[in-house]
DOKEVEX-581396 format. One line per field, with one value per residue (C-alpha): residue in three letters; x, z, y. Coordinates in nm, 4 decimals, decimal comma. Each point is the difference from the previous one (the first is absolute). Example, Ala and Ser with C-alpha at 12.3 -4.5 7.8 and 13.67 -1.06 7.14 Angstrom:
# residues 2
r <- [ALA/SER]
X <- [1,2300/0,1370]
Z <- [0,7800/-0,0660]
Y <- [-0,4500/0,3440]
This chain:
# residues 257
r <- [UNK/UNK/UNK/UNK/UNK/UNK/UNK/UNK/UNK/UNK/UNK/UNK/UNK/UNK/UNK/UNK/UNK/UNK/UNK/UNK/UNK/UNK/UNK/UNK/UNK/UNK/UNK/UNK/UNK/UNK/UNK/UNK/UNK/UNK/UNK/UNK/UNK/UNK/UNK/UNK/UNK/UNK/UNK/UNK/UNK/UNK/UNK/UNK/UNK/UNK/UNK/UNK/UNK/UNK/UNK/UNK/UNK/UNK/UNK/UNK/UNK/UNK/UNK/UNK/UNK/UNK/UNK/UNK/UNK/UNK/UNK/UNK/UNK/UNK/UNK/UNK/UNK/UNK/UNK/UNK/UNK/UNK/UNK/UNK/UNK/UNK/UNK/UNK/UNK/UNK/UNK/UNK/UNK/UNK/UNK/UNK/UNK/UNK/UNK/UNK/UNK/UNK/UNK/UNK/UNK/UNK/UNK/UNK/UNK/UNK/UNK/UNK/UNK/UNK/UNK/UNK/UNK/UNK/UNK/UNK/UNK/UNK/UNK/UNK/UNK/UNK/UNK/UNK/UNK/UNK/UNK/UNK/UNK/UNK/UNK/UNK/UNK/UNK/UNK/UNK/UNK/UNK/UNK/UNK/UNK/UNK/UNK/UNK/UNK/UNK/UNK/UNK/UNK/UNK/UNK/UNK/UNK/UNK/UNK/UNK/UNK/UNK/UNK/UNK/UNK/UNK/UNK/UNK/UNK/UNK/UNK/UNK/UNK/UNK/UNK/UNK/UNK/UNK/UNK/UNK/UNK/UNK/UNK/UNK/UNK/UNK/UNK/UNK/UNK/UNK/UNK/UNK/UNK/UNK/UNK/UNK/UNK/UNK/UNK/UNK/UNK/UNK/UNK/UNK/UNK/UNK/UNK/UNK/UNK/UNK/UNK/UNK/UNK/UNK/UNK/UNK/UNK/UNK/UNK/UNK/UNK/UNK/UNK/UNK/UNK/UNK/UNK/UNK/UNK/UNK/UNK/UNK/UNK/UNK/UNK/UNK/UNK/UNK/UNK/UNK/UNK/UNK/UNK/UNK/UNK/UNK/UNK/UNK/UNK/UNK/UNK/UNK/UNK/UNK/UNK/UNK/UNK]
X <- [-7,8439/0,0594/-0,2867/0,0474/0,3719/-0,0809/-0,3130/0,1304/0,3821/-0,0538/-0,3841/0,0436/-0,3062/-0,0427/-0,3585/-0,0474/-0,3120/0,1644/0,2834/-0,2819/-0,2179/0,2916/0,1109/-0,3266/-0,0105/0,3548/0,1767/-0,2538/0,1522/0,2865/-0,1988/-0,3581/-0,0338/0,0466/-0,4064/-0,2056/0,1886/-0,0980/0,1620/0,2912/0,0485/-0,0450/0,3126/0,2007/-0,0647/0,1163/0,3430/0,1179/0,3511/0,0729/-0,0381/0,2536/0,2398/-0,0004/0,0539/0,2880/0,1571/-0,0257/0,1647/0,2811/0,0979/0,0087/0,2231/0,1324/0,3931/-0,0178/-0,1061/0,1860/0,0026/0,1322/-0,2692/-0,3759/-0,2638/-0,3576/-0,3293/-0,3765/-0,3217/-0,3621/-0,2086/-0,3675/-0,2979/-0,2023/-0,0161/0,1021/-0,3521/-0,1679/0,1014/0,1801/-0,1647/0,2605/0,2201/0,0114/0,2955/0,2527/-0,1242/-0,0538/-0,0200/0,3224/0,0522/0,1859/0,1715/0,0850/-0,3779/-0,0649/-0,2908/-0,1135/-0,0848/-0,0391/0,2113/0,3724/0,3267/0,2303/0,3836/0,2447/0,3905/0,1477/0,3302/0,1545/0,0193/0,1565/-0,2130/-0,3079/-0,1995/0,0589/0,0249/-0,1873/0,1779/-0,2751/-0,3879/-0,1609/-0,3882/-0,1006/-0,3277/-0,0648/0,0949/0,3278/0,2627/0,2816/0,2677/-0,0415/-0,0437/0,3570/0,1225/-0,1341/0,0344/0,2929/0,2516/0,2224/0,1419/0,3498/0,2088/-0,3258/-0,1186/-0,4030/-0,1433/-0,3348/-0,2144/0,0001/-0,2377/0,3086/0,2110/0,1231/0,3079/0,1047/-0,1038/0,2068/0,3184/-0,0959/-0,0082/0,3203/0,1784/-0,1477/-0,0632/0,1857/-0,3390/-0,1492/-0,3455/0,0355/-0,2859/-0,1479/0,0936/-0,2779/-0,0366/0,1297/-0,2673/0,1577/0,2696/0,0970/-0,1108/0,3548/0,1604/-0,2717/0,0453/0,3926/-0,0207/-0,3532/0,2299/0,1666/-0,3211/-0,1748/0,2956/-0,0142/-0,3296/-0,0635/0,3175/-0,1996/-0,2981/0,0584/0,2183/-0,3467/-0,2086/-0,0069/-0,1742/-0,2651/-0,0221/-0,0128/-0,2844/-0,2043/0,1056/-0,1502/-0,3393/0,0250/0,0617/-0,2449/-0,2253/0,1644/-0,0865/-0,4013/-0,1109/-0,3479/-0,1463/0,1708/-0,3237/0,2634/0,3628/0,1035/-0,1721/0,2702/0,2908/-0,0738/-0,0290/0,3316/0,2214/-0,1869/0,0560/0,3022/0,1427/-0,2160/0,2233/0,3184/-0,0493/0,0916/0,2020/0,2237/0,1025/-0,0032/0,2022]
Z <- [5,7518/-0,2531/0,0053/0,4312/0,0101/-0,2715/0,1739/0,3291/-0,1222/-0,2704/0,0387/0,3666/0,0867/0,2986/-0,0138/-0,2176/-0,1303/-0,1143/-0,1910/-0,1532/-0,1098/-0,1482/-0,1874/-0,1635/-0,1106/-0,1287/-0,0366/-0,1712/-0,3787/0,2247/0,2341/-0,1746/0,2528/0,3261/0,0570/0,3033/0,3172/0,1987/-0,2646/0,0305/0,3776/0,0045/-0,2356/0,1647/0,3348/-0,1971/-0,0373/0,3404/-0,0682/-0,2988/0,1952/0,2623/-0,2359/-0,2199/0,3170/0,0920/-0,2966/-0,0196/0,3456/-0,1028/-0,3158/-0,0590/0,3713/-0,1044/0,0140/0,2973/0,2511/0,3228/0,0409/0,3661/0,0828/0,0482/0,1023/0,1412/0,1063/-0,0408/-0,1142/0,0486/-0,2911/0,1587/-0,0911/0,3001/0,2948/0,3409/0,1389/-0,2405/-0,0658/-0,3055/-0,1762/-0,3286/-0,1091/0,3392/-0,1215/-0,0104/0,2370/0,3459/0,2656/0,0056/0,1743/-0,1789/0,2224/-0,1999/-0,1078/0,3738/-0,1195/-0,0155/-0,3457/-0,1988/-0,2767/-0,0585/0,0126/-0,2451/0,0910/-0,1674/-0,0225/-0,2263/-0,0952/0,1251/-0,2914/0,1123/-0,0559/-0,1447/0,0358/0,1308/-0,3112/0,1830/0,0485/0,1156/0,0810/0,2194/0,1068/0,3386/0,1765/0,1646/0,3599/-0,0871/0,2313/-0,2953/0,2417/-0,0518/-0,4102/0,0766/0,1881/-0,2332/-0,3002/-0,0457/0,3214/-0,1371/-0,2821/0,0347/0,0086/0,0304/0,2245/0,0298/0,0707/0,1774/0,1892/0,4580/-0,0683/-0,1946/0,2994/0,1781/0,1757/0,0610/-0,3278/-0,1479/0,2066/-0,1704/-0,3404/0,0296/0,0707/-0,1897/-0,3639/0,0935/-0,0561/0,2609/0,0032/0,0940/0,1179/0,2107/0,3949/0,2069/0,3482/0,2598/0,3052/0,2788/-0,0635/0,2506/-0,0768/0,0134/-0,2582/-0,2361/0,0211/-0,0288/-0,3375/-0,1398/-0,2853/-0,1264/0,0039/-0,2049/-0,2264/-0,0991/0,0077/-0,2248/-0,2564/-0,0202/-0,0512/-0,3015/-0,1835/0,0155/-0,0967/-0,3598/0,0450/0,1331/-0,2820/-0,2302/0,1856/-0,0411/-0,3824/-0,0334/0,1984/-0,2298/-0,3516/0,0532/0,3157/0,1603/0,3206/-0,0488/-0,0477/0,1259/-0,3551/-0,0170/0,0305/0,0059/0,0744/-0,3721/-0,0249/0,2616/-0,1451/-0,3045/0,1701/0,2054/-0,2741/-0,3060/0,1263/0,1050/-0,3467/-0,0952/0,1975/-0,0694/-0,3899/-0,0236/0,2801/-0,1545/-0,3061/0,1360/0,3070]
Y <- [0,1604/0,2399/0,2030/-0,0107/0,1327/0,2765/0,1333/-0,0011/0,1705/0,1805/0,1326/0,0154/-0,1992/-0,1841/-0,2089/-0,2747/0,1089/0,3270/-0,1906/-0,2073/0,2825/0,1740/-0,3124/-0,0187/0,4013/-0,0031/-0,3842/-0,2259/0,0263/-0,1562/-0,2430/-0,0766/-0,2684/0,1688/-0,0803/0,1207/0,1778/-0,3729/-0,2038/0,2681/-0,0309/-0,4093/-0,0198/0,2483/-0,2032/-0,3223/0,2132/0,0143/-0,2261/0,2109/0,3101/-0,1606/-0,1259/0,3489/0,1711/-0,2009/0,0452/0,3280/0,0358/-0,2504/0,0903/0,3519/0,1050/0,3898/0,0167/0,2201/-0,2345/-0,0222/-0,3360/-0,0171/0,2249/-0,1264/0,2589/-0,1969/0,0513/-0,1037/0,1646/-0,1505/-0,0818/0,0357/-0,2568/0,1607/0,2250/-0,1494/0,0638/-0,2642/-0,3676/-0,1170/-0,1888/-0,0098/-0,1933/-0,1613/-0,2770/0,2920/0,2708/0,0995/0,3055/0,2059/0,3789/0,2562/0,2195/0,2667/0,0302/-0,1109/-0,2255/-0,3713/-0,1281/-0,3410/-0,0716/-0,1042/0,1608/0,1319/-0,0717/0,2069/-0,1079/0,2678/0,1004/0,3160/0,3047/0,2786/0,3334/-0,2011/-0,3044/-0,2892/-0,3347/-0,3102/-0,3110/-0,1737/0,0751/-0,2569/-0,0572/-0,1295/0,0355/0,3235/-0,1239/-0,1269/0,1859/0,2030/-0,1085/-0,3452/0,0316/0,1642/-0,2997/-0,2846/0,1677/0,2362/-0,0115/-0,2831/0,2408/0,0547/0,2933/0,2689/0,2719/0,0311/0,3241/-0,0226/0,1485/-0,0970/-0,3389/-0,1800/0,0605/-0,2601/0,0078/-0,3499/-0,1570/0,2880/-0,1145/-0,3434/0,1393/0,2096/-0,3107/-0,2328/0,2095/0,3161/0,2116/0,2153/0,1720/0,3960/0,1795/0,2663/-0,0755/-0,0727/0,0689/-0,2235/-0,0977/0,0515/0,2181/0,2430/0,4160/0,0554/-0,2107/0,0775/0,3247/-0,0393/-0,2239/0,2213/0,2233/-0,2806/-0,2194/0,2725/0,0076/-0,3368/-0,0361/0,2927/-0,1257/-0,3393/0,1173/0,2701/-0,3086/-0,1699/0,2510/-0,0877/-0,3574/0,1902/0,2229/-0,3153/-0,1008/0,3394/-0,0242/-0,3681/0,1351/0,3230/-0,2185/-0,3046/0,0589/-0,3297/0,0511/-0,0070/-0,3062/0,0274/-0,0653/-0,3423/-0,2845/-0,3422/-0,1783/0,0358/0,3580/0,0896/-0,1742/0,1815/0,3488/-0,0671/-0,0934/0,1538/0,3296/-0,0708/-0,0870/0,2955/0,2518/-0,1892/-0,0209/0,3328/0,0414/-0,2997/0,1977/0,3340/-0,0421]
């Protein structure tokens, strides 16, 4: 684990065959038994539960003081086993066809979820990361997962808007999802036109408060290469890749806020 978290934070290596190669140039006085880069590989795929645990740790223990905690920013980003066009064939148990729409493509693999706090004028801290299959629809992850917190306001993007389950949760929890309006079917030219400024407004408000999660996301792809996962040959190979690069990224990011 050791030899994984420094190569991929600190040397800024991304394969596994790089961290390997460098750990036998540079780290054997330290590790004498690291052996061959198979024997590597098969005991970092044995470390998929300390990879989870670390990285919940890591996201639980070490929150910076300037958290809004009334404020929750969330999204998704897919981590990509294969192209659309071909058929998985990895880690089957845990994946399946999904389409990213901001890529605009079809792809096999699972889905990061992102609940983070609100940090005004930087990054986002995560509350909680979850991992679902690719197809798995982020508005429901939002309604089984997160929308029975009390006293917060979401920021999302138009697929976590729904306006009667909202209604519910301002009632019920006194939270309330915000998020860019989306057009109504239907309406008349007239009263879209009338309520257009003040739709753009909001819409534009929402959306720069959000911004940041999305920069998290392009910092995580940036640090550790999460998103590819095209190398990955099993379940646990995954596993590892998810949450090893995870606590990779969030080492760091834990003690330098």
């Amino acid at each position: 684990m050791a030899i994984y978290l420094y190569g991929i934070q600190y040397q800024g290596f991304t394969k596994i065959k790089h961290i390997h190669k460098f750990a036998c140039d540079y780290l054997l006085n330290w590790f004498p038994n690291i052996g061959s880069y198979q024997a590597f590989n098969n005991r970092l795929n044995r470390l998929g539960g300390a990879f989870t645990r670390l990285s919940e740790i890591l996201i639980k223990d070490f929150q910076p003081d300037d958290c809004c905690i009334d404020q929750s920013l969330l999204d998704s980003m897919p981590i990509v086993t294969c192209s659309g066009k071909r058929t998985g064939k990895v880690a089957r148990e845990i994946t399946d066809k999904g389409y990213c729409s901001t890529k605009g493509m079809y792809y096999y693999g699972i889905k990061l979820h992102m609940l983070g706090f609100r940090r005004k004028g930087t990054l986002p801290f995560p509350e909680q990361i979850i991992y679902t299959p690719a197809s798995e629809n982020d508005l429901n992850v939002y309604k089984t997962a997160w929308s029975n917190l009390y006293n917060r306001t979401f920021f999302g993007d138009k697929i976590y808007m729904n306006h009667d389950f909202n209604k519910q949760m301002k009632m019920e929890y006194n939270s309330e999802m915000l998020a860019p309006i989306k057009a109504v079917k239907g309406m008349a030219e007239v009263i879209k036109q009338r309520i257009k400024a003040a739709d753009d407004l909001f819409s534009t408000a929402v959306s720069r408060v959000r911004q940041p999660i999305e920069a998290m996301f392009a910092w995580l792809i940036e640090k550790t290469d999460i998103q590819r996962a095209s190398k990955v040959r099993s379940t646990k190979g995954l596993i590892v890749h998810a949450f090893g690069r995870l606590s990779a990224a969030f080492l760091n990011y834990a003690f330098n806020p």
